[in-house]
Every structure is written in structure tokens, then in C-alpha cells.
N, C-alpha and C positions, 0 to 999 in steps of 0.2 A: 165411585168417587175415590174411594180407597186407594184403589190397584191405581189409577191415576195421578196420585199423590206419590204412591211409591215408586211408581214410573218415571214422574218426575225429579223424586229426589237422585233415584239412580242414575241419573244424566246431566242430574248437578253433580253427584258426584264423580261420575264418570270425567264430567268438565273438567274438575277443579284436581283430580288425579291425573288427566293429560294434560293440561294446564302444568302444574307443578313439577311435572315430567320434563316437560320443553322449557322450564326455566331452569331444570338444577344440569339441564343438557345445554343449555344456551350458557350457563354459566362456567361449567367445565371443559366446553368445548370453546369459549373464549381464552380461558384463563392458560389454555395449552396454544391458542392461537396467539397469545401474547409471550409465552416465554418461547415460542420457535421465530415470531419475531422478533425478540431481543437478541435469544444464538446467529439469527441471521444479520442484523443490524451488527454486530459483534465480530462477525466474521468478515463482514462488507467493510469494515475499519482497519481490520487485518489483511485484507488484499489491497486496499487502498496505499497502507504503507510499503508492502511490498513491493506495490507496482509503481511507486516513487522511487522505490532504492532502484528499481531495475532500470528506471529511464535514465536516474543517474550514471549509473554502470553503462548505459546504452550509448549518450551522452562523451562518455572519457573514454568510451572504446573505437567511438567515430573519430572522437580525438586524435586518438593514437593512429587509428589507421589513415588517415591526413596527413599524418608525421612519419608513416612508413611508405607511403606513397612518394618512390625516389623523383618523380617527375614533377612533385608538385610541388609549388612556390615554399611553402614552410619546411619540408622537409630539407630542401636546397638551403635556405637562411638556415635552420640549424645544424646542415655538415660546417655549412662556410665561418661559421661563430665559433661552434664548439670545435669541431678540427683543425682548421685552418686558420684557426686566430684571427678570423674578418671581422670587422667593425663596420657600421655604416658611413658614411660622411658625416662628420661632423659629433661621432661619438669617439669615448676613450674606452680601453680596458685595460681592466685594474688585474693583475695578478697576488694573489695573496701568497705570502709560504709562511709555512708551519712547520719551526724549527723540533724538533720532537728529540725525545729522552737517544732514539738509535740511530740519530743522522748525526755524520761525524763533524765537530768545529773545527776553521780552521783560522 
């Protein structure tokens, strides 16, 4: 009866040392499972912004190549504006001048 007491209690304690085992292991291997998903939530925020600056850049560089493309309607309306001094029907253009300290008066 003895040895069956002490066989039991060594399997209660056996329990309650694996037991305690797997919670100080469930709690540490949480608490590193939550600050890797924080550094990753953190980092996910930081490509996020980056990949907004880049569509913008993406964005004004399709732009530009629209406006460098000699054959295509915009780039034609901006020689014919800016070079050529064209206007559409029915608009004006203003010329401004800027008298400055080393243009001579006359």
C-alpha cells in the first residue's frame, strides 16, 4: 500500500513538473511568438509605405514617358504650346516679362 502511494504521488508529481514545464514553455514560446509578430507587423507597415512612394514614382514616370513619346497626342500639344507659341481655339496666352536688376532700360 505504501509503495503504491509513493508511486502515485511520483506521477502526481511527475504531472505537475511536466505540467509546469509546458506552461512556462507555452508562455515563452508565446511571448517570442508575439514580439516576431510585432517586428513583422512593423516591417509590413514599412513596405507598405515604400511600395506607395514606388507606384507614385511609377505613376509620374509613365507620365513622363507619354510626354516623351514623339508620336503621341500629349507630347505633340506640348511641343506646339511650349515651342511654337500654339494656343487652342478659343484660348489666349499671356506672356509675362521680368524686368531684372541686368536687363538694360530703354
Amino acid at each position: 500500500m505504501i509503495k503504491r502511494k509513493k508511486k502515485s504521488l511520483k506521477i502526481k508529481l511527475l504531472f505537475v513538473f511536466v505540467y509546469t514545464c509546458g506552461v512556462i514553455l507555452f508562455l515563452y514560446l508565446n511571448r517570442f511568438g508575439y514580439r516576431t509578430l510585432q517586428q513583422m507587423r512593423k516591417k509590413e507597415k514599412k513596405l507598405a509605405r515604400i511600395k506607395h512612394k514606388l507606384e507614385l514614382k511609377e505613376e509620374s514616370l509613365k507620365r513622363e514617358l507619354r510626354l516623351q513619346d514623339t508620336s503621341s497626342p500629349f507630347f505633340i500639344e506640348m511641343i506646339a504650346r511650349e515651342k511654337l507659341r500654339m494656343a487652342k481655339k478659343d484660348e489666349y496666352i499671356y506672356f509675362i516679362v521680368h524686368h531684372g536688376k541686368n536687363e538694360k532700360k530703354q
